[in-house]
N, CA, C and O atoms as a CHARMM CRD file, in Angstrom:
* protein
*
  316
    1    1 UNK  N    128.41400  74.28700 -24.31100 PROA 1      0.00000
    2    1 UNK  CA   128.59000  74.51100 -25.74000 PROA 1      0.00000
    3    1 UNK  C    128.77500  76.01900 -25.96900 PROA 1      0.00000
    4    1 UNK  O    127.77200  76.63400 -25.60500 PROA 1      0.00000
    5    2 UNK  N    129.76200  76.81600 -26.46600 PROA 2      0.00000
    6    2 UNK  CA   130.01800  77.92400 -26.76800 PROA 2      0.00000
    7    2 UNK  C    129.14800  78.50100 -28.08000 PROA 2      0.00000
    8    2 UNK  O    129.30800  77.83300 -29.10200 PROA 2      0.00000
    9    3 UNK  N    128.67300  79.10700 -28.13700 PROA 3      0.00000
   10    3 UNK  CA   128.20000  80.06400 -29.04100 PROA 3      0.00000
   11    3 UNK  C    128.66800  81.67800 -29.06800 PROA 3      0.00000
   12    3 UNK  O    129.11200  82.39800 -28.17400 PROA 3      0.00000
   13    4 UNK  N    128.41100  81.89700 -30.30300 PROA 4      0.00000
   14    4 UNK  CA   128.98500  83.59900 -30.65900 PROA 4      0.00000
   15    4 UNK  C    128.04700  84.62800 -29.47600 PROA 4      0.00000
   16    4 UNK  O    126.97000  84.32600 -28.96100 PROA 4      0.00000
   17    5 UNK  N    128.64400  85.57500 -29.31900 PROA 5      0.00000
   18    5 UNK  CA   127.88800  86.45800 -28.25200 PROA 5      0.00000
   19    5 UNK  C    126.87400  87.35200 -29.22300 PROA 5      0.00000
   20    5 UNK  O    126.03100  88.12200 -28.76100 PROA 5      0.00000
   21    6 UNK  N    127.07400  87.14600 -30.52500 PROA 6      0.00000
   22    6 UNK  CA   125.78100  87.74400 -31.70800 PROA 6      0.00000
   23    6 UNK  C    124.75300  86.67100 -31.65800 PROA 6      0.00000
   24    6 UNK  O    123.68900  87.02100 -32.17000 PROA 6      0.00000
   25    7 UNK  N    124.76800  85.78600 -31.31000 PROA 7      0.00000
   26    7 UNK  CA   123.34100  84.71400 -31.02400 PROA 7      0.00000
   27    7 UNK  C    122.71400  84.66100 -30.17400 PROA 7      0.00000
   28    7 UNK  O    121.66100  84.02400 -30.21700 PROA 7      0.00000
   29    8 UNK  N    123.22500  85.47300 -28.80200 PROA 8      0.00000
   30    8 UNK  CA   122.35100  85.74800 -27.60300 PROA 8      0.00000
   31    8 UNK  C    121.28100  86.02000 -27.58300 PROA 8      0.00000
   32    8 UNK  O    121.44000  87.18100 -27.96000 PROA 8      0.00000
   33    9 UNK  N    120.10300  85.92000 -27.43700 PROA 9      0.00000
   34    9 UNK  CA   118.57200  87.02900 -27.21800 PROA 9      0.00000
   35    9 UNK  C    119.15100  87.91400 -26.30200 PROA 9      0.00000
   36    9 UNK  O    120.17800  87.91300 -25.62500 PROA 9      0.00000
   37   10 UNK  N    118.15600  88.70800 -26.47900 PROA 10     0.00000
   38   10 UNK  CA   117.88500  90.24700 -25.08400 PROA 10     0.00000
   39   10 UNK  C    117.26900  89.40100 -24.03300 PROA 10     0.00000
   40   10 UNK  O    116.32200  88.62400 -24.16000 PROA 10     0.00000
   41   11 UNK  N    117.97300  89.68400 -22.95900 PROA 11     0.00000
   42   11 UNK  CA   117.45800  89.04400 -21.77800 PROA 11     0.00000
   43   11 UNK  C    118.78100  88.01800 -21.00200 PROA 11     0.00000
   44   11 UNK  O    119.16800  87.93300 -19.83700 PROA 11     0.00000
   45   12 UNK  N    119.25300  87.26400 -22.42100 PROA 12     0.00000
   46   12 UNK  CA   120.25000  85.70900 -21.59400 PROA 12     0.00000
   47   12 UNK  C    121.54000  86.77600 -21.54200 PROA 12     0.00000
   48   12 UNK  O    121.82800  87.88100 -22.00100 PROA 12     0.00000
   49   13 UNK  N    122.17300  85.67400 -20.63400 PROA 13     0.00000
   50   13 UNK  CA   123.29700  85.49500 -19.96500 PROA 13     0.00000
   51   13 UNK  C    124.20200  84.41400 -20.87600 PROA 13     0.00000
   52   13 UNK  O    123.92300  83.59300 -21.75000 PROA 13     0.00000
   53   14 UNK  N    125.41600  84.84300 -20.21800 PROA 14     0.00000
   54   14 UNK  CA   126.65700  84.27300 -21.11200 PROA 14     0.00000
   55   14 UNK  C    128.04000  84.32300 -20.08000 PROA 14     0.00000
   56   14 UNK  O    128.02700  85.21500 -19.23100 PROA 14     0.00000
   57   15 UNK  N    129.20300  83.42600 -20.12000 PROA 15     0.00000
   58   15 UNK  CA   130.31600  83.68600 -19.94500 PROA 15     0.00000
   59   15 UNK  C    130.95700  83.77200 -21.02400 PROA 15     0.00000
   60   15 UNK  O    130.72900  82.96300 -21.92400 PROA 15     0.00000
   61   16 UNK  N    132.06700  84.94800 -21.19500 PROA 16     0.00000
   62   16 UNK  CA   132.92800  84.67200 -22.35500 PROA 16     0.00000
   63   16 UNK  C    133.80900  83.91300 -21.72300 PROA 16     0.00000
   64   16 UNK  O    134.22300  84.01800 -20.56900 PROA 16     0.00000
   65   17 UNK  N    134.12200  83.00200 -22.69500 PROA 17     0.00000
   66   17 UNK  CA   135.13400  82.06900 -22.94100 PROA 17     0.00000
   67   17 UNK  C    136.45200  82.17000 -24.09400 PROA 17     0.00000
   68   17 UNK  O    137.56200  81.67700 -23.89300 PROA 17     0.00000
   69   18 UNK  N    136.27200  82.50600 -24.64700 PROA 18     0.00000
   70   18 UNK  CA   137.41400  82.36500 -26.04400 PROA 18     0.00000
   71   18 UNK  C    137.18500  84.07900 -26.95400 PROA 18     0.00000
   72   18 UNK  O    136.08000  84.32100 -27.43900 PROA 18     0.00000
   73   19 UNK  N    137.97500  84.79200 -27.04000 PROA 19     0.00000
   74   19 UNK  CA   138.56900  86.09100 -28.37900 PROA 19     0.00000
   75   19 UNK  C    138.68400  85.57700 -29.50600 PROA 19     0.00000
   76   19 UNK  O    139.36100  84.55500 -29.39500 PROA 19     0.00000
   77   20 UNK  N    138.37900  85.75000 -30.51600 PROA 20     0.00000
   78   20 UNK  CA   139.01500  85.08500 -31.71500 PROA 20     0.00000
   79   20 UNK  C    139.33600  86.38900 -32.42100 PROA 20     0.00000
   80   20 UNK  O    138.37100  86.71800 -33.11100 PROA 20     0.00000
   81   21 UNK  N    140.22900  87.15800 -32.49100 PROA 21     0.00000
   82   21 UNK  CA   140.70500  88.04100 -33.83300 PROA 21     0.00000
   83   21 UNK  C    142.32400  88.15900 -32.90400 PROA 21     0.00000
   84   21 UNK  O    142.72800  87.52200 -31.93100 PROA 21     0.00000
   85   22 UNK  N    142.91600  89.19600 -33.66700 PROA 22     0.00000
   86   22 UNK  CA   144.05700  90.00500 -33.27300 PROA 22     0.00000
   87   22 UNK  C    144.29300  90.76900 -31.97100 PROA 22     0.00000
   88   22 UNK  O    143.47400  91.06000 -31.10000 PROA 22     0.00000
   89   23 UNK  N    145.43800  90.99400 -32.03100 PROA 23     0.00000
   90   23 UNK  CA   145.64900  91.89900 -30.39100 PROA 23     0.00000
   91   23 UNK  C    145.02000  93.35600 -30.69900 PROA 23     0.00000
   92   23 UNK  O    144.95600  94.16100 -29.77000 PROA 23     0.00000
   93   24 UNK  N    144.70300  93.59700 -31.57400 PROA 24     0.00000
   94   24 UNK  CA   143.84900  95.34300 -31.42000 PROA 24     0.00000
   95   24 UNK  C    142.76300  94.90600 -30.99700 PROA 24     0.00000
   96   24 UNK  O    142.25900  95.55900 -30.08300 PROA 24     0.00000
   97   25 UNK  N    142.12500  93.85100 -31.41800 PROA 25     0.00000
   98   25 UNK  CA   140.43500  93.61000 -31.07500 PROA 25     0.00000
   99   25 UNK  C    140.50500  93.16000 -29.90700 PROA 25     0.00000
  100   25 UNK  O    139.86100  93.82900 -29.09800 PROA 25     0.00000
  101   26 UNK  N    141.16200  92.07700 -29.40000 PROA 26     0.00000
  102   26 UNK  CA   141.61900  91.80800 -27.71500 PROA 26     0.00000
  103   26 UNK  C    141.47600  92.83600 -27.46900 PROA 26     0.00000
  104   26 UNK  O    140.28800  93.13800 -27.34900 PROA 26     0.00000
  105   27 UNK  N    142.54200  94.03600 -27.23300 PROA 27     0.00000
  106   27 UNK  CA   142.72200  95.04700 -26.14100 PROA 27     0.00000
  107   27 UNK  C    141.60200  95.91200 -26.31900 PROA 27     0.00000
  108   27 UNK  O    141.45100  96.72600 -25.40800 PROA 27     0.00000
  109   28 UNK  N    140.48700  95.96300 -27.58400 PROA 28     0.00000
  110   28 UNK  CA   139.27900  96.85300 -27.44700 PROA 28     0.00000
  111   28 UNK  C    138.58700  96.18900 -26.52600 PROA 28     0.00000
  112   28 UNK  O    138.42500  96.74100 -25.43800 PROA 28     0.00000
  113   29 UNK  N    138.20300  95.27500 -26.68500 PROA 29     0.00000
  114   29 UNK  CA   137.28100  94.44800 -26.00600 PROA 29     0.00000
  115   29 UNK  C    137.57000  94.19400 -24.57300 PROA 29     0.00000
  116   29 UNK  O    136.77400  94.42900 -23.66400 PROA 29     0.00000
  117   30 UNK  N    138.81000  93.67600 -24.42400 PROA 30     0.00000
  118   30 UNK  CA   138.91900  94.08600 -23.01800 PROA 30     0.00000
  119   30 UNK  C    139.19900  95.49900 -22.43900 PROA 30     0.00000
  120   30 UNK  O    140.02100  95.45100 -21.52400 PROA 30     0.00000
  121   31 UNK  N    138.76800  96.66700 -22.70700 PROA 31     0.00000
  122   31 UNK  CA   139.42200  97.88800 -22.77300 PROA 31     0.00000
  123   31 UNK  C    137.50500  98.32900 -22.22500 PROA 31     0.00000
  124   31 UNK  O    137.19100  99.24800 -21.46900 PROA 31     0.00000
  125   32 UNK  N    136.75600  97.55500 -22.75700 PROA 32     0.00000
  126   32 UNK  CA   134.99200  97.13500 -22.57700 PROA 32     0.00000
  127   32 UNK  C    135.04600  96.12600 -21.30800 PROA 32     0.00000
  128   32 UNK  O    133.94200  96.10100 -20.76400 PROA 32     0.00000
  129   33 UNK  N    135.72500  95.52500 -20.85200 PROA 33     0.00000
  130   33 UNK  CA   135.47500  94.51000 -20.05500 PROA 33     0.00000
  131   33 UNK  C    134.65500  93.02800 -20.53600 PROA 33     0.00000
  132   33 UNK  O    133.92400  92.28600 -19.88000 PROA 33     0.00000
  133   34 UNK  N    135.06900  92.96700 -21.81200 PROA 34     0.00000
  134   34 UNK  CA   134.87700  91.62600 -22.58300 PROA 34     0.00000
  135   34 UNK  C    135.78200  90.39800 -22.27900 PROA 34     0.00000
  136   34 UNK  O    136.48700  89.86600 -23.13700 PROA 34     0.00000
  137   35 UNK  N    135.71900  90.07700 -21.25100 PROA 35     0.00000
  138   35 UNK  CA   137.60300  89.45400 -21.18100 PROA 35     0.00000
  139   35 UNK  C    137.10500  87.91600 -20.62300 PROA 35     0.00000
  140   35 UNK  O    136.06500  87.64600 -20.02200 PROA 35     0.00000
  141   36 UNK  N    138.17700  87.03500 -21.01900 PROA 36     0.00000
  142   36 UNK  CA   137.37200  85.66400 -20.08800 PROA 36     0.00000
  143   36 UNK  C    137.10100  85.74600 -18.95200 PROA 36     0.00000
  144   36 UNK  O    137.83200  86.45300 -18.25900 PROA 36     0.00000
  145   37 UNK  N    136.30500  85.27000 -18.52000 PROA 37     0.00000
  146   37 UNK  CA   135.29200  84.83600 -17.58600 PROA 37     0.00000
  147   37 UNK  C    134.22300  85.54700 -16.84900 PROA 37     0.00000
  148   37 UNK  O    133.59000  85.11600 -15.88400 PROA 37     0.00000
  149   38 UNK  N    134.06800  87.09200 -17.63700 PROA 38     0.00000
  150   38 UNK  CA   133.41500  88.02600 -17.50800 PROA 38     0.00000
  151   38 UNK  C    131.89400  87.82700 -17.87100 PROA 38     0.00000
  152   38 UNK  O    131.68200  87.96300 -19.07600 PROA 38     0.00000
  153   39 UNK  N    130.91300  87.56800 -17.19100 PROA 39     0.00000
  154   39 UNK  CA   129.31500  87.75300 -17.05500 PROA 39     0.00000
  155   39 UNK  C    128.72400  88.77400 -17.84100 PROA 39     0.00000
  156   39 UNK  O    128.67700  89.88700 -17.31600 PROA 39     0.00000
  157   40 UNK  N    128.23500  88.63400 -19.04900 PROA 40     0.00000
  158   40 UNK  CA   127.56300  89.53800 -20.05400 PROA 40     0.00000
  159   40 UNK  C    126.16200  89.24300 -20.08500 PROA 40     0.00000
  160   40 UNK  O    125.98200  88.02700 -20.13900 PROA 40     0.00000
  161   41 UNK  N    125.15600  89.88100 -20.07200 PROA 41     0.00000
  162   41 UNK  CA   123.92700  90.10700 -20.07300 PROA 41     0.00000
  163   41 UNK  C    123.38300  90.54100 -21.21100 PROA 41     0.00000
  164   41 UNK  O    123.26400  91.76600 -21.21800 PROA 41     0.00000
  165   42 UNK  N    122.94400  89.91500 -22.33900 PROA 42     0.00000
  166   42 UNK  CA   122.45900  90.54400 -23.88100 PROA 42     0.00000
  167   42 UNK  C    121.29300  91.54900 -23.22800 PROA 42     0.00000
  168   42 UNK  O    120.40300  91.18600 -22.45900 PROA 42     0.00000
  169   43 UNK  N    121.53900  93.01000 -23.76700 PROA 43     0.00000
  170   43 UNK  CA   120.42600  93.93600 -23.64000 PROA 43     0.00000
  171   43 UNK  C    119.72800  93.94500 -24.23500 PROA 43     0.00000
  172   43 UNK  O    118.52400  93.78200 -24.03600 PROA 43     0.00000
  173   44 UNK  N    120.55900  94.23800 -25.60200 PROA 44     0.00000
  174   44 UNK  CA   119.76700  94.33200 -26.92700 PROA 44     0.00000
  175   44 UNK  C    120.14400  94.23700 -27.92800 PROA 44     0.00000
  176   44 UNK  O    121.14300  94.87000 -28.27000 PROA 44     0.00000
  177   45 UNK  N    119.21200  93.06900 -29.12700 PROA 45     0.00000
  178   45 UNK  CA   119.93200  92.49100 -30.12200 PROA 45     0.00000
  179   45 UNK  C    119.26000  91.99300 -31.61300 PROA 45     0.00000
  180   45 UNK  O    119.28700  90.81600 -31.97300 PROA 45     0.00000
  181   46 UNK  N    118.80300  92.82700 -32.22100 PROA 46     0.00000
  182   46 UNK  CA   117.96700  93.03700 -33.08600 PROA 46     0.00000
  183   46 UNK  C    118.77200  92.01000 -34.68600 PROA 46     0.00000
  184   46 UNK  O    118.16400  92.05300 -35.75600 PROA 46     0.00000
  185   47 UNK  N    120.01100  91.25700 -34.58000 PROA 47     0.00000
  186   47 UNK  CA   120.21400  90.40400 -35.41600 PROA 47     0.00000
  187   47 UNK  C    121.22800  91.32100 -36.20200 PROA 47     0.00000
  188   47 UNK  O    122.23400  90.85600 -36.73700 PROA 47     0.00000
  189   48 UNK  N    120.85900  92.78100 -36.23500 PROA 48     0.00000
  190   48 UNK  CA   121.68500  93.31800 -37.17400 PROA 48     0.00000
  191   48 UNK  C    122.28600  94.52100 -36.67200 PROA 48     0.00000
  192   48 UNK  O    122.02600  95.07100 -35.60200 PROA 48     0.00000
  193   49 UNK  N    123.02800  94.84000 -37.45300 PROA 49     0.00000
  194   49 UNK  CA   123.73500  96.73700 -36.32500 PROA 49     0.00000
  195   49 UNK  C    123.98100  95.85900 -35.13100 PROA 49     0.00000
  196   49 UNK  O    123.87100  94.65000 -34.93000 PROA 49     0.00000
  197   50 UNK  N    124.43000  97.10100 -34.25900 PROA 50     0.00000
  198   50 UNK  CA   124.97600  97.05800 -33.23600 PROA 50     0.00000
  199   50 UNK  C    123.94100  96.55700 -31.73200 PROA 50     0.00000
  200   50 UNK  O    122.82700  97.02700 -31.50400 PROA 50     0.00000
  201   51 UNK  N    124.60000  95.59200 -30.92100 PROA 51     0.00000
  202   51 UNK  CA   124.33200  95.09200 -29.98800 PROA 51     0.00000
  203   51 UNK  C    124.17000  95.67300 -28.61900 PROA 51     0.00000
  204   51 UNK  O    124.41600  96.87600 -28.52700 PROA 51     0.00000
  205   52 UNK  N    123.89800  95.20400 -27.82400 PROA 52     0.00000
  206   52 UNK  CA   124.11500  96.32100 -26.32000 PROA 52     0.00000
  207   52 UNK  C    124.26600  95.28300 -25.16100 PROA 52     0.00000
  208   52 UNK  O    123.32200  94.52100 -24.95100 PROA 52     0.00000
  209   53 UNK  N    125.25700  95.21600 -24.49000 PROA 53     0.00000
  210   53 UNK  CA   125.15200  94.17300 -23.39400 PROA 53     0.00000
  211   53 UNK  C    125.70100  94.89700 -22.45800 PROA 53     0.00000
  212   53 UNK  O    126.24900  96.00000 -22.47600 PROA 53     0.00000
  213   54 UNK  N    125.35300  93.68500 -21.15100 PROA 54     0.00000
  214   54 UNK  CA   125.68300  94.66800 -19.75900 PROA 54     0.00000
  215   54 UNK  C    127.03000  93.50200 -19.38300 PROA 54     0.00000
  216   54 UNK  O    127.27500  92.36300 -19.78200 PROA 54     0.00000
  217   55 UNK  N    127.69900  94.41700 -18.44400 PROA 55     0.00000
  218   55 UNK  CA   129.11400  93.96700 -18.34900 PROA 55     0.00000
  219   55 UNK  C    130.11000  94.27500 -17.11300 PROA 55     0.00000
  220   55 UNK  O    130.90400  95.11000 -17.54500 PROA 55     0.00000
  221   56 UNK  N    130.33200  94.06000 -16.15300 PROA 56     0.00000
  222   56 UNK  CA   130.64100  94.82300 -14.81200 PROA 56     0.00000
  223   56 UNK  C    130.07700  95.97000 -14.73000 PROA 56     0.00000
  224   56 UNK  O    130.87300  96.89300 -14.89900 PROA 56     0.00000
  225   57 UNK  N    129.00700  96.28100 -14.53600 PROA 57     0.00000
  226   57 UNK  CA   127.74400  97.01100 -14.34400 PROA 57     0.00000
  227   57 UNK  C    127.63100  98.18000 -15.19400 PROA 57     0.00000
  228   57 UNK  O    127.20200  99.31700 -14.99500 PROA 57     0.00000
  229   58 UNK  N    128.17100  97.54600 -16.27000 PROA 58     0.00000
  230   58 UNK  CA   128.04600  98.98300 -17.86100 PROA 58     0.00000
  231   58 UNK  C    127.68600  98.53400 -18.97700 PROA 58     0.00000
  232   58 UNK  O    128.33900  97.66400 -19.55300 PROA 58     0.00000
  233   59 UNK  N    126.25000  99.21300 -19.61700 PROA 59     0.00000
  234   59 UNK  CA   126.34800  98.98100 -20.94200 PROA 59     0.00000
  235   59 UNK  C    127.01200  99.42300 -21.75400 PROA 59     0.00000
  236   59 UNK  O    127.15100 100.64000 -21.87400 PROA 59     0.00000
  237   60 UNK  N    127.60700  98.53900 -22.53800 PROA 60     0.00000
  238   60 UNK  CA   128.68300  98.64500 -23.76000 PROA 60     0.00000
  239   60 UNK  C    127.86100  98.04000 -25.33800 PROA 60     0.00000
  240   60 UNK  O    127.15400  97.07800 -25.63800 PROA 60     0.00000
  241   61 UNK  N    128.52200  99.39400 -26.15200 PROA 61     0.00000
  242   61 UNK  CA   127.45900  98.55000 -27.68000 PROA 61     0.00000
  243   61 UNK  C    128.54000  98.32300 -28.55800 PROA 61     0.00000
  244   61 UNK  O    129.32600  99.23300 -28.82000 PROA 61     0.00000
  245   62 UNK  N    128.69400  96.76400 -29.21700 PROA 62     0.00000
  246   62 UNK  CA   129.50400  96.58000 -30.32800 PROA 62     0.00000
  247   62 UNK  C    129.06100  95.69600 -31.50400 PROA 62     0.00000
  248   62 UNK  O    128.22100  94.79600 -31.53400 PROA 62     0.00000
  249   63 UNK  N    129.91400  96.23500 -32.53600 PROA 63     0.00000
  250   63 UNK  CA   128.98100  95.74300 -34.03400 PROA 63     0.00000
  251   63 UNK  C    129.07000  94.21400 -33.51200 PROA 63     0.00000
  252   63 UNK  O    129.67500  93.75800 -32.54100 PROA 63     0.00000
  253   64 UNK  N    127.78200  93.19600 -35.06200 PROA 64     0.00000
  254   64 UNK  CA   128.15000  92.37200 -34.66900 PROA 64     0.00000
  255   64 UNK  C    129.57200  91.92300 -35.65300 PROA 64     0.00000
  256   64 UNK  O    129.95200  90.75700 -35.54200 PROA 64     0.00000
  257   65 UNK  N    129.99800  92.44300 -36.18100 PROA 65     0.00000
  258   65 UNK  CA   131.29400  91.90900 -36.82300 PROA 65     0.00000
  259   65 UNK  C    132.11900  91.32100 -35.53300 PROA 65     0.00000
  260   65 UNK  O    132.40900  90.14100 -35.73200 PROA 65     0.00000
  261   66 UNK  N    132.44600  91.67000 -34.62800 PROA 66     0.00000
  262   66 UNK  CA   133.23700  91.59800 -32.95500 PROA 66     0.00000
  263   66 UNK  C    132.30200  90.87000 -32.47800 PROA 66     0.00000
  264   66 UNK  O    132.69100  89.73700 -32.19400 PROA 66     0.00000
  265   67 UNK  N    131.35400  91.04800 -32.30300 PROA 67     0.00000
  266   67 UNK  CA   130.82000  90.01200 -31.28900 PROA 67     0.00000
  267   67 UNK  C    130.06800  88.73500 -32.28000 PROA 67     0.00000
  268   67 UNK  O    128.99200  88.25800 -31.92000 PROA 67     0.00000
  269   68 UNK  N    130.63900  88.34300 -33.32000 PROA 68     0.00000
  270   68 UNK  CA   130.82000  86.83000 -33.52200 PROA 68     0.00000
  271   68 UNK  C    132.46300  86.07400 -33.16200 PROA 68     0.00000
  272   68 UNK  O    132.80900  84.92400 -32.89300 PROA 68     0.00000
  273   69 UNK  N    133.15500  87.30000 -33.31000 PROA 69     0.00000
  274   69 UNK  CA   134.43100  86.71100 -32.48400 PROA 69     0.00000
  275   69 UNK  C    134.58500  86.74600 -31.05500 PROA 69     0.00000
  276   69 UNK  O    135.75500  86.95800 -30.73600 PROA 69     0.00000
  277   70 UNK  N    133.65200  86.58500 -29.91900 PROA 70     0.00000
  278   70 UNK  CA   133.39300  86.90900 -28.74300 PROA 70     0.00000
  279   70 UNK  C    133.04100  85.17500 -28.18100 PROA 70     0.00000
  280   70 UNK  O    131.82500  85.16900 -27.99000 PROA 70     0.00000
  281   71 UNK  N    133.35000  84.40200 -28.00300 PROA 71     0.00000
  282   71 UNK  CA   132.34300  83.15600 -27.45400 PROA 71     0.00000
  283   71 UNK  C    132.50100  83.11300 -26.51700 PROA 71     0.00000
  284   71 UNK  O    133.51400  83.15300 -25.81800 PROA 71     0.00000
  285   72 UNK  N    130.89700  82.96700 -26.23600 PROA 72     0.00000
  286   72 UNK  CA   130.16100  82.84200 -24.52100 PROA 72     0.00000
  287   72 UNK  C    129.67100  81.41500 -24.67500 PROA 72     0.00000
  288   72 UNK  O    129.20700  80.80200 -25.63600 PROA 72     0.00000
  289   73 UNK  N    129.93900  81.06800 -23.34100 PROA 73     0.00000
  290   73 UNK  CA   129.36400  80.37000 -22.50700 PROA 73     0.00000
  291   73 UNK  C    127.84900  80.20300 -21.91100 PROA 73     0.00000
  292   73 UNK  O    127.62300  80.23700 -20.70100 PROA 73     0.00000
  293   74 UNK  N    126.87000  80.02300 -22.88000 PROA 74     0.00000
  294   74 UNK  CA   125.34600  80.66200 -22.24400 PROA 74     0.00000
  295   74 UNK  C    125.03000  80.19500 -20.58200 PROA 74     0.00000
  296   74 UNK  O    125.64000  79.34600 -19.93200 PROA 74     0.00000
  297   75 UNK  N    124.32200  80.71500 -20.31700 PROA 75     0.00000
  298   75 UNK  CA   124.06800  80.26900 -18.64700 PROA 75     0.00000
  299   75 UNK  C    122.78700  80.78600 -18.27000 PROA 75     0.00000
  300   75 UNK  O    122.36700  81.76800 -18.88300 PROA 75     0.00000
  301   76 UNK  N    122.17400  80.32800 -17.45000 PROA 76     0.00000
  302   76 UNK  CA   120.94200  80.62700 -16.47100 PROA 76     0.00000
  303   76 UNK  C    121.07300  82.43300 -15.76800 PROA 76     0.00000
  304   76 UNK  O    122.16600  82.73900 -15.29200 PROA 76     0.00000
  305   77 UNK  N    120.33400  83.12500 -15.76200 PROA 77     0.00000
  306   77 UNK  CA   120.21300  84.62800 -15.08900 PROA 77     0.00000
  307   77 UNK  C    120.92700  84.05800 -13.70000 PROA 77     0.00000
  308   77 UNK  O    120.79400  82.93500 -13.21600 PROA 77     0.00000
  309   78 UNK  N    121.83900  85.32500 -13.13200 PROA 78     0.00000
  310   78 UNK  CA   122.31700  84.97100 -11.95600 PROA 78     0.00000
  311   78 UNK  C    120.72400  85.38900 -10.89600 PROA 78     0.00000
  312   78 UNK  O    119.74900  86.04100 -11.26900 PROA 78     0.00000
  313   79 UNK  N    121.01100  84.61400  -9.27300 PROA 79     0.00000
  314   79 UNK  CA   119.89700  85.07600  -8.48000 PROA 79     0.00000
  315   79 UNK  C    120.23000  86.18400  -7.86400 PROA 79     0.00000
  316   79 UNK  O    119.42000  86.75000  -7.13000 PROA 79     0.00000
């Protein structure tokens, strides 16, 4: 079941699956390494302001306006 990457807790894991806006927000986001099938790690996520997740081994912070157009894939911590 896909959910927005703004509903994550601090701590879970996610695959993105699906972009939802325009090609400027695509190429930011992947420009972050937000891209399908990319492994995101919620750092930190206080519901409001800006988010912090980990992402091919970088934290990246984006409002949540963008990351309700982001859907992940939730998943189990890798081992």
């Amino acid at each position: 079941m896909l959910k927005p990457l703004s509903e994550l807790k601090s701590g879970e894991y996610g695959v993105v699956r699906e972009l939802h806006g325009g090609r400027r927000l695509a190429a930011r986001l992947a420009g972050l390494g937000l891209t399908p099938g990319a492994v995101v790690e919620m750092m930190q996520n206080y519901g409001r302001g800006p988010l912090t997740v980990a992402v091919l081994h970088t934290r990246v912070a984006i409002g949540q306006g963008q990351a309700i157009r982001v859907l992940v894939e939730p998943r189990e911590a890798e081992a």
